[in-house]
C-alpha positions as CSV (number, residue, x, y, z in Angstrom):
1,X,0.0,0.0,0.0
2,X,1.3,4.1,-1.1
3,X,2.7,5.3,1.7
4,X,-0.3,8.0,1.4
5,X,-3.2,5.5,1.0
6,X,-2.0,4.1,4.3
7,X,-1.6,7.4,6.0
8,X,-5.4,8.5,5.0
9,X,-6.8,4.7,6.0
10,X,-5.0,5.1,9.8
11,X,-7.3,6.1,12.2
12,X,-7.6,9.7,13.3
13,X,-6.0,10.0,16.7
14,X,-6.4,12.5,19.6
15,X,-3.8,14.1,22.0
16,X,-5.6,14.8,24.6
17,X,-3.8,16.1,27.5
18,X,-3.6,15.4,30.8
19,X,-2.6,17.5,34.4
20,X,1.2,17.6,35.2
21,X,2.0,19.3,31.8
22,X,2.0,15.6,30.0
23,X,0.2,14.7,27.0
24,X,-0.7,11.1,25.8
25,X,-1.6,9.9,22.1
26,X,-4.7,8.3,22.0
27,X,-7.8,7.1,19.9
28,X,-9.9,7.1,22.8
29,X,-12.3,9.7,23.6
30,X,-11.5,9.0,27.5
31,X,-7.8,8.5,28.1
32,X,-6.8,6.0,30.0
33,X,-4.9,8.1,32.7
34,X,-8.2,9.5,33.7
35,X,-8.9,6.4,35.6
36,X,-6.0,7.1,37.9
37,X,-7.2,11.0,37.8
38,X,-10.2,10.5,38.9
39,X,-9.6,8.5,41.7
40,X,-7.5,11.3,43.4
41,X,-10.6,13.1,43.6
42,X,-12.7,10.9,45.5
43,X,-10.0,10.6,48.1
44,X,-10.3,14.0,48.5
45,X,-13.6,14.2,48.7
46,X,-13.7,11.2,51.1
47,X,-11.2,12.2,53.2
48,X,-12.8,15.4,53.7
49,X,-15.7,13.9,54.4
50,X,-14.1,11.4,57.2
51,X,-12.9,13.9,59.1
52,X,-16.4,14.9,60.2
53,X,-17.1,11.3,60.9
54,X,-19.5,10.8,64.0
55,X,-19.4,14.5,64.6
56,X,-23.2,14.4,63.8
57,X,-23.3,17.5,61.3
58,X,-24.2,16.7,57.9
59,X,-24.5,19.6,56.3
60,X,-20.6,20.1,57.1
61,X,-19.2,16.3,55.9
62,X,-21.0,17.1,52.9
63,X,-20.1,20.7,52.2
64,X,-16.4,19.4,52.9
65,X,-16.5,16.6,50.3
66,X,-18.2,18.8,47.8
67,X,-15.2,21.6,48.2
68,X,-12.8,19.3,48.1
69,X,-14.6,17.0,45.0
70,X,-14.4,20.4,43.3
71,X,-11.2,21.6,43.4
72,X,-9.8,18.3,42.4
73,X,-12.0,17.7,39.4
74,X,-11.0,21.1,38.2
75,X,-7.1,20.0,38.4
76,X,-8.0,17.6,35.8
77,X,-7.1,18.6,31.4
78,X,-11.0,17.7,30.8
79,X,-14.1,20.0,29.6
80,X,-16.4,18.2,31.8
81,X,-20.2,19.3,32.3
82,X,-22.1,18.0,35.5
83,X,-24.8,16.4,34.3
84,X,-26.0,14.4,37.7
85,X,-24.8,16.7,40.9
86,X,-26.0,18.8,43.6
87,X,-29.2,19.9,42.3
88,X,-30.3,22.1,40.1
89,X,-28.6,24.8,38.3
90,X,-30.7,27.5,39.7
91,X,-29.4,26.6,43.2
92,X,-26.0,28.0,42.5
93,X,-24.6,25.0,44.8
94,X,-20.7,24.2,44.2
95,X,-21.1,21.0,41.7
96,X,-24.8,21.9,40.2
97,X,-26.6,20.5,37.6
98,X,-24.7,22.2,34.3
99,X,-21.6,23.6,36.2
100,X,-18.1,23.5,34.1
101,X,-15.5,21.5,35.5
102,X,-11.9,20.6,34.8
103,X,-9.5,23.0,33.0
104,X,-12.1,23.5,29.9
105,X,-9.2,22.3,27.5
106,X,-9.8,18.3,27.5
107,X,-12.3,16.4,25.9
108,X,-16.1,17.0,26.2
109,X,-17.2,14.7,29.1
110,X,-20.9,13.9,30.9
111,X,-19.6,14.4,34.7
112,X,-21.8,12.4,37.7
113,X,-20.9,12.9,41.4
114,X,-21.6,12.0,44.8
115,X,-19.0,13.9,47.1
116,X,-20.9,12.4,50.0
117,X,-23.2,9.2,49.7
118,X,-24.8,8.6,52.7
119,X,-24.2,11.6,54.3
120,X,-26.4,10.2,57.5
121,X,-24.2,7.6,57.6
122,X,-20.9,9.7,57.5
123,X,-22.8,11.7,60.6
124,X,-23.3,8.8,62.8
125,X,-20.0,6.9,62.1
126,X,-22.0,4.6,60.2
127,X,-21.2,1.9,57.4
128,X,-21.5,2.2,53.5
129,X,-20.7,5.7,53.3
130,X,-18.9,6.7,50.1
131,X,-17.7,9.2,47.5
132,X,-18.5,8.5,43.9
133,X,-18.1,10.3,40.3
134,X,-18.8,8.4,36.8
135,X,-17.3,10.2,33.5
136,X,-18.4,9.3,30.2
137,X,-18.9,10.5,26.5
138,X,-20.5,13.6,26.1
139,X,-24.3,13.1,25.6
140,X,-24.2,9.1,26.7
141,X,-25.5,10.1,31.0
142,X,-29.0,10.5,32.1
143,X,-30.0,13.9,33.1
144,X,-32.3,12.8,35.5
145,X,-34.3,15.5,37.4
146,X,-33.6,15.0,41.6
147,X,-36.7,12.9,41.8
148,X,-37.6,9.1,43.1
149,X,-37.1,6.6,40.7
150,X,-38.3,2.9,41.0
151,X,-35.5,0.6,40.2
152,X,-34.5,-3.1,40.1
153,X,-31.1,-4.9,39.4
154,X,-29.9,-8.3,39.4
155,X,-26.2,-9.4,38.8
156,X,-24.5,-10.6,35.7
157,X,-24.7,-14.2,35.7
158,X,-28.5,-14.3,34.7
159,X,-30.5,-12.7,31.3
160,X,-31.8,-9.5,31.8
161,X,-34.9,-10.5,31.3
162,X,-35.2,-12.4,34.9
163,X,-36.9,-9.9,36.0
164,X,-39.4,-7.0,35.5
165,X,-39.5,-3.9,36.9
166,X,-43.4,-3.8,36.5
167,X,-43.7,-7.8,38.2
168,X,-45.3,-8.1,41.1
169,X,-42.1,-8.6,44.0
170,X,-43.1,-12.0,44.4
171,X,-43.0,-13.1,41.1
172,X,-39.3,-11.5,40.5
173,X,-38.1,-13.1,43.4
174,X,-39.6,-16.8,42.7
175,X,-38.2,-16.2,39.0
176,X,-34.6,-15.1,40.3
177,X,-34.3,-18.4,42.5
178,X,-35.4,-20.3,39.9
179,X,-32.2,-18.5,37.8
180,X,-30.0,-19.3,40.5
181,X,-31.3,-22.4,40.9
182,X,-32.0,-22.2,44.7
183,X,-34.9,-22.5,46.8
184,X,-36.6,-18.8,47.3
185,X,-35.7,-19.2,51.0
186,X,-31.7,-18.7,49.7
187,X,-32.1,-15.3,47.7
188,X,-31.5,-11.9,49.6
189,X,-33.1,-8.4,48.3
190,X,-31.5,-5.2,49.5
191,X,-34.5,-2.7,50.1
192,X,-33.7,0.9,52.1
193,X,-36.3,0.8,54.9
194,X,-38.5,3.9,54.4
195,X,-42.1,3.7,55.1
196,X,-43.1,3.6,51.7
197,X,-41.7,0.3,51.0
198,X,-44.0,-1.1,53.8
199,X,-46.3,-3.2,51.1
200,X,-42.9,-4.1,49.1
201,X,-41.3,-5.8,52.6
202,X,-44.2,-7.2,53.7
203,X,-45.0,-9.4,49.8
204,X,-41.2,-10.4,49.7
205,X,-41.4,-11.9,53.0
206,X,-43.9,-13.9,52.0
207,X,-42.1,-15.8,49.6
208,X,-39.5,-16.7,52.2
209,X,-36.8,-14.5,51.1
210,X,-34.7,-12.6,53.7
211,X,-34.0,-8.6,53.3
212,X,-31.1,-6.3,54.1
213,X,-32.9,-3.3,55.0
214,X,-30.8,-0.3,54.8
215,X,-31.1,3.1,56.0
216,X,-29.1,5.1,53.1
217,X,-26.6,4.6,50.4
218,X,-28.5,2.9,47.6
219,X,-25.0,3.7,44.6
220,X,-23.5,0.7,46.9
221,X,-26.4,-1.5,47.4
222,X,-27.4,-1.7,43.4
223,X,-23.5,-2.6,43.4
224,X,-23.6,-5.0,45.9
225,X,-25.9,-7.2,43.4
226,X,-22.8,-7.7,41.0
227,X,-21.1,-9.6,43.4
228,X,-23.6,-11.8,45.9
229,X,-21.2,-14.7,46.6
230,X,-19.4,-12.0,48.3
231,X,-22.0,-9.3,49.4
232,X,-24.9,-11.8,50.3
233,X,-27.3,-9.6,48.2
234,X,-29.3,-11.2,45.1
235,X,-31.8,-8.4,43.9
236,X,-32.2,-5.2,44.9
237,X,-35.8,-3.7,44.7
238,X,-37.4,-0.2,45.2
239,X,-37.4,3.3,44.7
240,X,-34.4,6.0,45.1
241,X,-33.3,8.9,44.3
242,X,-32.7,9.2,40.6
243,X,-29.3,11.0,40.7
244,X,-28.5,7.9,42.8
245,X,-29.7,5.6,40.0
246,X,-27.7,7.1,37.2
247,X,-24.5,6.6,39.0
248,X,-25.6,3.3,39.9
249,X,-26.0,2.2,36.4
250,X,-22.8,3.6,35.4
251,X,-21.3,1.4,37.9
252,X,-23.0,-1.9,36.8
253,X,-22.3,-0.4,33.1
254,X,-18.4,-1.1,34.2
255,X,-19.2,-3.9,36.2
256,X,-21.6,-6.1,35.2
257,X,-25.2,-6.7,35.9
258,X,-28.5,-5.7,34.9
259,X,-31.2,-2.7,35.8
260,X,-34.3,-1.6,35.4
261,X,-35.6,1.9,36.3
262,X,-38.3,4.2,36.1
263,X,-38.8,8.0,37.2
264,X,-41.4,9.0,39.2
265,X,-42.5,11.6,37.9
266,X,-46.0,12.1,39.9
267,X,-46.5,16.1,40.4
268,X,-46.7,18.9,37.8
269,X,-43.1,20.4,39.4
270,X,-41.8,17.2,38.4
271,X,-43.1,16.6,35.1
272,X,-41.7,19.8,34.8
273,X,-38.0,19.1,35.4
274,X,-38.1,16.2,33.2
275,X,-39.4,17.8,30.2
276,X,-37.0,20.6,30.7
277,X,-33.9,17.9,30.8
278,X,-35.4,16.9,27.3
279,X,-37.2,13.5,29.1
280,X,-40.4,13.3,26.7
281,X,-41.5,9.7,27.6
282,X,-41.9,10.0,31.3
283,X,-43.5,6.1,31.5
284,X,-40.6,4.8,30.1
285,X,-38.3,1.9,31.7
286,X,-34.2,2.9,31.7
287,X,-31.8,0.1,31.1
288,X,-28.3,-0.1,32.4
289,X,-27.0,1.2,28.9
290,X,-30.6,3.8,28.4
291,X,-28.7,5.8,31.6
292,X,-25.3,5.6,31.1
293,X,-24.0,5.0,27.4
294,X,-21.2,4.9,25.7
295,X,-18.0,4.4,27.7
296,X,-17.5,5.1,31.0
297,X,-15.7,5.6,34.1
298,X,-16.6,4.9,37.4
299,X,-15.0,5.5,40.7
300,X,-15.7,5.0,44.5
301,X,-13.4,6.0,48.0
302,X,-15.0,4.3,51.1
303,X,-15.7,7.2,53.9
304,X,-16.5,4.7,56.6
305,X,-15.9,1.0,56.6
306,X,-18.4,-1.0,54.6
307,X,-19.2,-4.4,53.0
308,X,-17.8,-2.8,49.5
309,X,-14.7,-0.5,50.7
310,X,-13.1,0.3,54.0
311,X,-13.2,3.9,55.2
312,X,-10.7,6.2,55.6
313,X,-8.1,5.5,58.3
314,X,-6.4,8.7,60.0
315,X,-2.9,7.8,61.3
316,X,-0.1,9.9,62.6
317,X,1.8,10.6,59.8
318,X,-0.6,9.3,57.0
319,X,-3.8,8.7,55.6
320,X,-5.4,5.4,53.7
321,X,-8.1,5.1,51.6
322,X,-9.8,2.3,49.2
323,X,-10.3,3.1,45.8
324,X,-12.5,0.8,43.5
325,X,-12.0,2.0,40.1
326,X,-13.7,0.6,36.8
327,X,-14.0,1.1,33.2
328,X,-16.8,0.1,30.5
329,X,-15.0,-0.5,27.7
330,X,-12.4,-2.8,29.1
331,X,-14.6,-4.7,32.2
332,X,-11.8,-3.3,34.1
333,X,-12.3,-3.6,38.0
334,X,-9.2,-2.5,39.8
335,X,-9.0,-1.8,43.7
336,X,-6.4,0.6,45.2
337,X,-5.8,0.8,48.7
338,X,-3.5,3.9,49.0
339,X,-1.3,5.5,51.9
340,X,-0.9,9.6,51.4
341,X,2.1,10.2,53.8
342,X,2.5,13.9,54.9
343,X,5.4,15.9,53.9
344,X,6.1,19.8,54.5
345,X,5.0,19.8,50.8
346,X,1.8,17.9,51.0
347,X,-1.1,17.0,53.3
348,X,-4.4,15.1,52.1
349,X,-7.3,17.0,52.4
């Protein structure tokens, strides 16, 4: 082949660069070296948040891992727009719905963050708190409006059509044992214990299945379905808060699993919202890739110890966090347990 022909068939390639001055090659859209970016900012985040751990002031642990979440993301060569975040442009909150982040000279990326899940738990010194962003393609994450959405997700090893969002509990849960090939009695569903899940409790105890009732934190609990040999948890079932449900689907995106969700969209204010974020069919049922498209990357720091990361540990000279970081694209799962040692020239925060 001319030395010309080949030159015009090669692929186009970006450069694309990235903090610390360097610049990589790629034909990606996300570089690679954001994975390792992006985990520096939810340690931040989390270890800002830890250090109001037990303290019982939420608004502070939150407002800390917000800051922090900030200022890192914005140390990072991307033109990122936050497309899931602390609520709605209007409020002028640090990390809003449609705020800028990064440098503005990278690529155009969808941003989705979580400074602070479960900022009860942080409060009380309680498990499953964690920090969380997801990064993808421009155009390929959810703009959901900060409403409740009805969900359902199984793990990986079963076809997603198991089970239906719109079954009746029983019937999903019969249907998933039958999957697994286990007697109902052997299947666990994660549910968050609110009142309104009262009728949902009550007809999947009936079938014999136990529940893990939890009191916040629902990014972690859809996650905790990928892995059940190691979490305990088969299935979890019933509604959240939508932000919550696009970052969990961008986790089981890079993960593995299936989801099935559905906004609930039952005043005129919300109605509202959604048609304004472009959402026309407001019946319709979100898949895993419906939410989060395209490729992504997903990352979570564990604030306080739980079944899916350890918190952050404070010790006299230095800091640890866990890290889980993933990628779409590659089914890339890595875990990084870090130690941040302080020097006169830098201290974790």
């Amino acid at each position: 082949m001319a030395k010309g022909a080949a030159a015009k068939a090669a692929p186009k390639r970006n450069v694309i660069p990235i903090s610390r001055g360097r610049a990589i090659t790629t034909g990606e859209i996300i570089d690679r070296s954001l994975a390792i970016e992006i985990v520096r900012v939810t340690e931040r985040a989390a270890v800002a948040a830890a250090r109001f751990r037990g303290r019982g002031d939420e608004r502070a642990a939150d407002q800390a891992a917000v800051d922090a979440m900030r200022r890192e993301l914005n140390r990072l060569a991307i033109h990122g727009e936050v497309v899931i975040g602390e609520g709605a442009r209007d409020t002028g909150a640090p990390l809003c719905v449609g705020e800028q982040v990064g440098d503005l000279t990278g690529p155009r990326l969808d941003i989705a963050v979580d400074p602070l899940e479960g900022v009860t738990l942080c409060a009380k010194a309680q498990a499953n708190a964690i920090s969380v962003i997801a990064i993808a393609e421009q155009g390929t994450l959810l703009k959901a409006p900060d409403v409740y959405m009805n969900k359902i997700a199984i793990g990986p090893d079963y076809a997603a059509d198991t089970v239906d969002l719109d079954a009746a509990p029983e019937d999903n849960i019969r249907r998933l044992a039958a999957a697994k090939g286990v007697s109902v009695d052997a299947i666990v569903a994660c549910i968050l214990d609110r009142p309104r899940h009262a009728r949902l409790i009550e007809a999947v105890r009936a079938t014999g299945a136990s529940i893990r009732l939890i009191s916040d934190g629902d990014i972690s609990a859809v996650m905790d379905v990928a892995k059940p040999e190691t979490t305990g948890v088969d299935i979890y079932l019933g509604s959240g808060g939508a932000p919550e449900g696009v970052l969990a689907a961008a986790a089981l995106k890079c993960i593995g699993g299936h989801m099935q969700a559905r906004l609930m969209l039952d005043t005129p204010d919300a109605r509202r919202e959604a048609a304004a974020l472009g959402l026309r069919d407001f019946e319709r049922v979100y898949g895993v890739n419906d939410m989060a498209g395209g490729d992504v990357l997903f990352a979570a720091t564990g604030v306080t110890d739980g079944g899916l990361l350890s918190g952050v540990k404070f010790g006299a000279r230095s800091i640890v966090t866990e890290t889980i970081v993933m990628r779409s694209s590659t089914l890339t799962n890595r875990r990084i347990l870090a130690e941040h040692r302080s020097t006169g020239k830098f201290h974790l925060d």
